[in-house]
N, C-alpha and C positions, 0 to 999 in steps of 0.2 A: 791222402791225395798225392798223385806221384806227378809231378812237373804239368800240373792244368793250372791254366786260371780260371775257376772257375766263378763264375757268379749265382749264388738263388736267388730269384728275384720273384716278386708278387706274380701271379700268375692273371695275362691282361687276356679283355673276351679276345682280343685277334690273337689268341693262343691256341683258341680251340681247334683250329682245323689241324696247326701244326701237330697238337697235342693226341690228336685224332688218329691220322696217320704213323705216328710214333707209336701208338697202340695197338693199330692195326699188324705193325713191324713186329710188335716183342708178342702179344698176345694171339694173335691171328682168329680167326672164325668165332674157332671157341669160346672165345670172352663173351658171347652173347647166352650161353647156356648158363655159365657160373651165378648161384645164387645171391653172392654180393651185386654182382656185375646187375641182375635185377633188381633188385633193390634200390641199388643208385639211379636207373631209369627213370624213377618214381619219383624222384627231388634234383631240383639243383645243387650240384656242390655250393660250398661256401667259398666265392672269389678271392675272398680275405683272408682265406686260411687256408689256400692254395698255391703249390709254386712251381717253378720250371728250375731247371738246370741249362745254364748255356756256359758253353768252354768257346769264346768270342761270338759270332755271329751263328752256333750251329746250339738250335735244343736237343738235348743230350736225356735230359731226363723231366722227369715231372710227378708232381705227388697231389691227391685232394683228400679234402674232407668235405663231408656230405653229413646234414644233422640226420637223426635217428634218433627214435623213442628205444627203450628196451624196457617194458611196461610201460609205467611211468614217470622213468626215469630218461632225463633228455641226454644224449652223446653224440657222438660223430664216429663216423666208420671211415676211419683210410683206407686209401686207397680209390683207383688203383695208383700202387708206385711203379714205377716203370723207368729204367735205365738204356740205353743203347747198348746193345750187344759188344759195342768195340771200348766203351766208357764202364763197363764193368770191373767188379773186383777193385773201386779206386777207391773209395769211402762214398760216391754222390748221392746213392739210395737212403742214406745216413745222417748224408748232410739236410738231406729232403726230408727226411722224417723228421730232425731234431729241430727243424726251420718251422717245421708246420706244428710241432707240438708245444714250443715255445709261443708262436703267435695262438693258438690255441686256450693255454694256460692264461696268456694277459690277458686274453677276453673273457675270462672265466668260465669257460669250459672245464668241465669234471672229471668226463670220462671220454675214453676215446678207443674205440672195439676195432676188427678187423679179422679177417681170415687169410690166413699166411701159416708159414716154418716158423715154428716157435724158435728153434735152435738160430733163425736170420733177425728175426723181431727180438726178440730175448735181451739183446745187446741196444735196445734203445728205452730197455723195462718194461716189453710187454708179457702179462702170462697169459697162459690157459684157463680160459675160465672150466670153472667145476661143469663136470658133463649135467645136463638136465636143468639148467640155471636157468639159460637163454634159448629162445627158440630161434633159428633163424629161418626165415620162409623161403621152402625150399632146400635141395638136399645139401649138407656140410661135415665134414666128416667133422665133430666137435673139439679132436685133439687140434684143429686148424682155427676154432672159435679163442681169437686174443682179445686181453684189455691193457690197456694204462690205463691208470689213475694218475688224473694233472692233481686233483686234491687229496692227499691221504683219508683212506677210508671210503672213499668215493662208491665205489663197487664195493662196500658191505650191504647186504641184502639185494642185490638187485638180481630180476628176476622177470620172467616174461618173454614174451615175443616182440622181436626187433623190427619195426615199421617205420616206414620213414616220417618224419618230421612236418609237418605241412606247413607249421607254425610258423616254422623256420626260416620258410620260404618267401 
């Protein structure tokens, strides 16, 4: 972080519209076609394990987690993370990820997937899951299919098709 103050903070419902148009900015149209981007349609994120970025009064970034099955097994999909084009390159996407996977982990959460740059995710401990593992609904190029494990071991044998969480809801 290069001379921001910045603060993460829980992400509140009168975020959403901010959060909205911030999305609109970085991802544009497209983001309605991306198979994650469906998926998440299907569920609420989780409020609680959601966060914003603000550098004083301006949202700058923001990151969620949304529950998800992958068979049987229950996880969360981040995303989307999303930074401001001029707030880039500073650590925030980082600070967003490690904010949400920490609050995550205390609630005891296990696993946590996404579709992203391995080589960008990589540096927060996510890998590539093995091609054929996980199905995701909808088209993804698999070297983009990530996980964390909050608990060691977590992602041994898991396996199936990724649907959103209803339960959860």
């Amino acid at each position: 972080m290069t001379d921001l103050s910045l603060a993460i903070l829980p992400e509140r419902e009168a975020d959403a519209g901010p959060i909205e148009r911030l999305h609109e900015r970085t991802f544009g149209p497209g983001r309605y076609a991306k198979s994650a981007y469906r998926l998440r349609e299907k569920v609420t994120h989780c409020l609680d394990l959601s966060f914003t970025a603000w550098v004083e009064s301006l949202l700058v970034g923001s990151v969620r987690l949304s529950p998800i099955r992958v068979g049987t097994a229950k996880a969360l999909l981040l995303g989307p993370l999303t930074v401001e084009p001029a707030f880039r390159e500073r650590g925030i996407g980082y600070a967003l990820i490690e904010r949400a996977l920490a609050e995550a982990k205390a609630g005891g959460h296990q696993l946590v997937l996404l579709v992203g740059d391995e080589p960008y995710y990589c540096k927060s401990g996510f890998k590539c899951i093995p091609k054929g593992h996980v199905i995701m609904p909808g088209p993804v190029d698999p070297s983009r299919l990530l996980v964390r494990e909050l608990v060691e071991g977590a992602a041994q044998g898991m396996s199936g098709a990724i649907q959103p969480d209803w339960s959860a809801a």
